[in-house]
N, C-alpha and C positions, 0 to 999 in steps of 0.2 A: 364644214359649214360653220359659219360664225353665229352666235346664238340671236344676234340683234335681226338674220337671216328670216329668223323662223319664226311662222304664226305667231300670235300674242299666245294661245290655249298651250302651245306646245311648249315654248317658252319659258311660262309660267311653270309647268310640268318638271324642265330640265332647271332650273334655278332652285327647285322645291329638291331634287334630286341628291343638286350638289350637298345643299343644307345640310340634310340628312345624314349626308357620307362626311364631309367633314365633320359633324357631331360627333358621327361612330369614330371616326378616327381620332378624337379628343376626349372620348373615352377608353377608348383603349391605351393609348398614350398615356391617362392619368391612373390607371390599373396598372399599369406597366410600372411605372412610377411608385407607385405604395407597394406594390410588390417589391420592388429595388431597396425600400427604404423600409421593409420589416419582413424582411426573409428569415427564416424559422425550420430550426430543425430538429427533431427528437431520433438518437440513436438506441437503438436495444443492442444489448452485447451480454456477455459473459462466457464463462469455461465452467464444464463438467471436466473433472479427470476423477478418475476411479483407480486403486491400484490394489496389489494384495503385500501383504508387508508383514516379516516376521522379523524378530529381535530376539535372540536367546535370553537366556537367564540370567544375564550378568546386575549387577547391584549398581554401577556406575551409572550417571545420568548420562545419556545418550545424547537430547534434542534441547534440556531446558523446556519442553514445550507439553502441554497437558497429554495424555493419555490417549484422549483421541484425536490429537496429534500427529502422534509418535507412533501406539500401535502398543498393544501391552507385553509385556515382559511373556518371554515362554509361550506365545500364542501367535497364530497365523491370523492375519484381521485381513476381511476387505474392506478398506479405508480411502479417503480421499487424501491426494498428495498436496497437488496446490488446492488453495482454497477456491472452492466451487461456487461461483456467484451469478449472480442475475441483477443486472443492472439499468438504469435511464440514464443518457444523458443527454441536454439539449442546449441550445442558444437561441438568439433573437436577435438580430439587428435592429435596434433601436433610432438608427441615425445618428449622424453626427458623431462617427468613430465609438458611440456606446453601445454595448452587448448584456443582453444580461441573458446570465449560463444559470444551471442549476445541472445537479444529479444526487440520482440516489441509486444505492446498492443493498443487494440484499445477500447475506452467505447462506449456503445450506451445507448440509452434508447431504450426498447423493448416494450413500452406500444404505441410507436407510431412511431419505427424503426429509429426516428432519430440521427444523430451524441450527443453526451451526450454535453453540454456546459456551462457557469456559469450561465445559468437560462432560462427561456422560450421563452424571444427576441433575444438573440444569441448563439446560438447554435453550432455555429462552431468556437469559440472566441480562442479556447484551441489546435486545430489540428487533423487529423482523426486520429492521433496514440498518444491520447492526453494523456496515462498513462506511457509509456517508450520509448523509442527509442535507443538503445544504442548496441554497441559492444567491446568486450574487450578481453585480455588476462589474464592466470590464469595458478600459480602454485605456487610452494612450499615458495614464497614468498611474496602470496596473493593473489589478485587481483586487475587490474584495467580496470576502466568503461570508456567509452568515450559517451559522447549524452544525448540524456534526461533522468533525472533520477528522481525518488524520492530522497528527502534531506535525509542528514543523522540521522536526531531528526524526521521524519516522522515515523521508525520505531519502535521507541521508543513510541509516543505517540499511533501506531498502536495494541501496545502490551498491554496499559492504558485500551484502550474499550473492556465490558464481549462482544459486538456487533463485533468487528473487524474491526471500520468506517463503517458497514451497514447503509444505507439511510433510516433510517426509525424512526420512533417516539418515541421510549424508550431509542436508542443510545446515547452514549456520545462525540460522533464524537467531536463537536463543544465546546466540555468543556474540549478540551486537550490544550496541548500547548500555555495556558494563550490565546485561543482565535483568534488564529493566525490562517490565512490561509492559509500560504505558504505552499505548499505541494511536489508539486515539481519542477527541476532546470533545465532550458533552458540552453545548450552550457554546460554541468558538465563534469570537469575532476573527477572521485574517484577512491581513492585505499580504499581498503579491506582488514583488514590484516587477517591473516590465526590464526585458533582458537589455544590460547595458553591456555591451561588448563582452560579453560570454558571459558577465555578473547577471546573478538573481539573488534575490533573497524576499525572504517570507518571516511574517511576524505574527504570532495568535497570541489572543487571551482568551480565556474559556471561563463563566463566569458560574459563581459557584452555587450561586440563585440561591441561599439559604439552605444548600442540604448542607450534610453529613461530611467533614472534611474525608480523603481515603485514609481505609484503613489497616489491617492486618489482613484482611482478605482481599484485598485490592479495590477496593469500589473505587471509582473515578466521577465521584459527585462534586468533590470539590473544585476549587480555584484550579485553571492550569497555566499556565504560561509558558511560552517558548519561541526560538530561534533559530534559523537557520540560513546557512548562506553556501549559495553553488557557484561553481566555473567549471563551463563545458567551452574547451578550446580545441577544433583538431583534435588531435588523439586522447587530448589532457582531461580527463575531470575530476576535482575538487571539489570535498565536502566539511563541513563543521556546523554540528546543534548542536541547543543544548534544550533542556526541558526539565519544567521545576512543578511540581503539585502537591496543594495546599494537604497537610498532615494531622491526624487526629490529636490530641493534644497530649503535649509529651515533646523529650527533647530526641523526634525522629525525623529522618530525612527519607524525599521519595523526589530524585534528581537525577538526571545524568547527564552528560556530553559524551560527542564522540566528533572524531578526523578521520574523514577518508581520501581516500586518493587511486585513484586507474589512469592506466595508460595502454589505449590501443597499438599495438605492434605488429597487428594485419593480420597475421598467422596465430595472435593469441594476447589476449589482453586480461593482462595481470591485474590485482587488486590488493589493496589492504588498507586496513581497518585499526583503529584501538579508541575503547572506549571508557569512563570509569560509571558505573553506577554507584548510590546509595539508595538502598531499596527496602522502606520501610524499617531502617534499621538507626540505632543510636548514631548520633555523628561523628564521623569520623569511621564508620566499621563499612567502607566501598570496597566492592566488588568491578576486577578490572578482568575485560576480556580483551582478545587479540586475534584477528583473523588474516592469514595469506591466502588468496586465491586465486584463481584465473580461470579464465572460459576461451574454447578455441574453435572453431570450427573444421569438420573430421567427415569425410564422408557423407555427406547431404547431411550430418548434424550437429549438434554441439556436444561437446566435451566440456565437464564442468570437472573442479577439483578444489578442496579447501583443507589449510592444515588451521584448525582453531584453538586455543588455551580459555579457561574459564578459572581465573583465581577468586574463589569467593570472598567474601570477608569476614573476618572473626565473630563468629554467633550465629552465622549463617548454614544449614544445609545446604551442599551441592549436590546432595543424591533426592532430594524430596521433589515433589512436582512440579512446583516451582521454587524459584530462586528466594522465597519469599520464608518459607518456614525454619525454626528457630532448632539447635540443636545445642549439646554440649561440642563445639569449635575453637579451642581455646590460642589457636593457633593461625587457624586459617587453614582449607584446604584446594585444589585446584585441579580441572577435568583438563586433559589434553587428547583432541579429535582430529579426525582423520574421517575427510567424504570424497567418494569418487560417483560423477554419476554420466550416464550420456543420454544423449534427447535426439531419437531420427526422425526427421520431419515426412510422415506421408505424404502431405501438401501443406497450402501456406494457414491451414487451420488445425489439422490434426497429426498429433506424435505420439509415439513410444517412448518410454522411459525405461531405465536400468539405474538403480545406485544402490550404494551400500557404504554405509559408515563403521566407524568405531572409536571408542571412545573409553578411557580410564582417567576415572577420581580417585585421587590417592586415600588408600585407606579402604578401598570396594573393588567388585570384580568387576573387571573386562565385559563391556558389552558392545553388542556387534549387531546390526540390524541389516535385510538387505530387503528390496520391495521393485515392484516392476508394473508399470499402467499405461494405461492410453488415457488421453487429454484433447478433449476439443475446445477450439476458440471460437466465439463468436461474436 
């Protein structure tokens, strides 16, 4: 029936009708719309892995890596492998190709619930969101970070270990980056640039806000500055940082670079690494490490392997807790390691672990660690 058919009351009625409905439907439409144009999402993640871990008696530095780390000398620990965190991260579409991300992360140790920190006296030295803190903007002209971040050669060296920095006794963690512990950057401006035909690269400054340049005990108050540049081609990837931070006064350097390089071969892809540090130390006294390794896949898991050297440099302990404390060195001396470890994946969240290292510095005994855990992702 055509509407001009029908009574004027009725009419009226169905005209009032339509109105209505195409409103609704031009609010939905523009719901629809703002939706589209600030879509937003926050992810929760993180890993618990737990494992039990024993190291004999041996005098040589084993991990480079603190104590509760590593797991101590002559004693059975149950310790965390990879590092255990609890993390945010989110985005926003802003419109017009702009995003703005942020996340923050927090470490714990889960073998005894506490905040994660540089070793077993202080524990909270680093901050409860001691792995990132940061928020930025992002699009078609890259990205930039504002807050705490890892340094730009962090991820390069992270790409070095078949382990991925896991805390645990076969890793290479402590044999990247010439030995350097900077890892990450208090107050960081970085941009990111947007991937050009397999090229990235990343640039930070970290600003030193008036504290305390670092010092002998590593504080990371001051200036940081760094570099870094990737290619991920196919099978191919390539890495080179470098990373410079502002020095208590005195003629000392706290610097490193590093080159890396992998190549997927299907069946197993190989790696290596060489790095040099100076690490709170007089100029000219660097410490250069060197890592081969490879990861394969073996029976629903991976097989990891790394053979690493750590040459200190003159003045330096290689057997202290870290690369940082001062001995008579008159020479220089140098650790050469050995990690085997293998990861069976339950499902695509939870594994089993097996590794065991070894490792002599010349001048000290033989030390040997082996540890075994389960790890969830999430």
């Amino acid at each position: 029936m055509n509407i001009a058919d029908t009574p004027s009351a009725s009419r009226k009625e169905t005209l009032n009708m339509m109105k209505k409905k195409h409103v609704a439907l031009a609010a939905i439409a523009l719901c629809a719309a703002g939706s589209a144009a600030a879509q937003s999402s926050v992810t929760i993640y993180g890993i618990i892995d737990v494992a039990v871990s024993k190291v004999n008696n041996g005098t040589s530095n084993l991990t480079f890596l603190p104590q509760f780390a590593m797991g101590a000398r002559d004693t059975v620990q149950v310790k965390q492998s990879t590092e255990s965190r609890l993390g945010f991260r989110g985005t926003e579409d802003l419109g017009g190709g702009l995003r703005a991300n942020f996340q923050i992360e927090h470490r714990f140790r889960p073998d005894d619930g506490s905040v994660q920190g540089r070793d077993n006296t202080n524990q909270v030295a680093q901050g409860f969101w001691n792995a990132q803190s940061w928020v930025g903007l992002a699009g078609s002209f890259g990205e930039v970070r504002l807050g705490r971040q890892y340094v730009p050669a962090f991820y390069v060296s992270l790409a070095s270990d078949p382990w991925g920095y896991d805390y645990n006794v076969a890793g290479a963690a402590g044999f990247t980056r010439g030995g350097n512990g900077i890892t990450t950057a208090y107050n960081a401006a970085t941009y990111r640039s947007p991937n050009l035909s397999g090229f990235t690269a990343e640039v930070q400054v970290a600003a030193g806000e008036g504290g305390s340049p670092v010092t002998q005990t590593g504080s990371q108050a001051g200036r940081n500055m760094g570099v870094a540049v990737q290619y991920a081609g196919g099978p191919l990837w390539l890495g080179a940082g470098y990373n410079t931070l502002d020095q208590a006064n005195g003629p000392v350097e706290n610097e490193y670079w590093i080159v890396s390089a992998a190549y997927d071969l299907g069946r197993i892809r190989p790696m290596v690494s060489y790095s040099v540090g100076t690490n709170n130390t007089a100029l000219g006294r660097e410490a250069k490490t060197f890592i081969i390794g490879a990861t394969a896949p073996l029976a629903g898991g991976r097989l990891k392997a790394v053979v690493a050297r750590y040459d200190a440099a003159v003045g330096i302990n290689p057997n202290a807790g870290s690369p940082y404390a001062a001995f008579a060195n008159t020479t220089g001396a140098n650790t050469n390691k050995f990690g085997l470890g293998y990861e069976y994946f339950l499902s695509k969240r939870t594994s089993v672990h097996a590794d065991v290292g070894t490792a002599k510095t010349s001048g000290f005994t033989r030390s040997t660690g082996v540890e075994a855990g389960v790890k969830h992702v999430f």
